[in-house]
N, C-alpha and C positions, 0 to 999 in steps of 0.2 A: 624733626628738625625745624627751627627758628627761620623766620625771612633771610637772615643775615647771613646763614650758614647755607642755605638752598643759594643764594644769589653769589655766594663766596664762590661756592662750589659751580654754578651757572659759568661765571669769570673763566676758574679752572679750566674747565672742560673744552670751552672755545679758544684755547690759550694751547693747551694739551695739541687738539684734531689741527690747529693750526701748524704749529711747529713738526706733527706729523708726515703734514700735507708737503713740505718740501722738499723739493729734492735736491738729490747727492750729488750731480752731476758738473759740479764747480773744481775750482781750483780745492778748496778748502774741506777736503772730503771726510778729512778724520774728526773735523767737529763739527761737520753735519752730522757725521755716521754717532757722534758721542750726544750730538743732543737729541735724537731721535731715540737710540738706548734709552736714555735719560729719560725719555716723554715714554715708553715704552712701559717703563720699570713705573714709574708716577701712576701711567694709568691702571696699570695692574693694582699696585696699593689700593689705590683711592676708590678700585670698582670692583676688587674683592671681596666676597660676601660668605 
């Protein structure tokens, strides 16, 4: 892998554990609950081997 693609990927991953890291507990439960799916499904693709 290239600089560009390690630091692309670096970006990702802190971007990803981020939006993981929040929680559900708001008014807005179904698109917390859809962008956590979302960050779920992402990390699986991108760290499946």
């Amino acid at each position: 892998m290239d600089n560009l693609s390690t630091l692309l990927m670096e970006m990702m991953d802190s971007k990803l554990y981020e939006a993981a890291g929040e929680s559900c507990e708001k008014d807005d439960d179904e698109d917390c609950l859809t962008r956590r799916t979302l960050t779920a499904h992402l990390d699986y693709i991108y760290r499946h081997e």
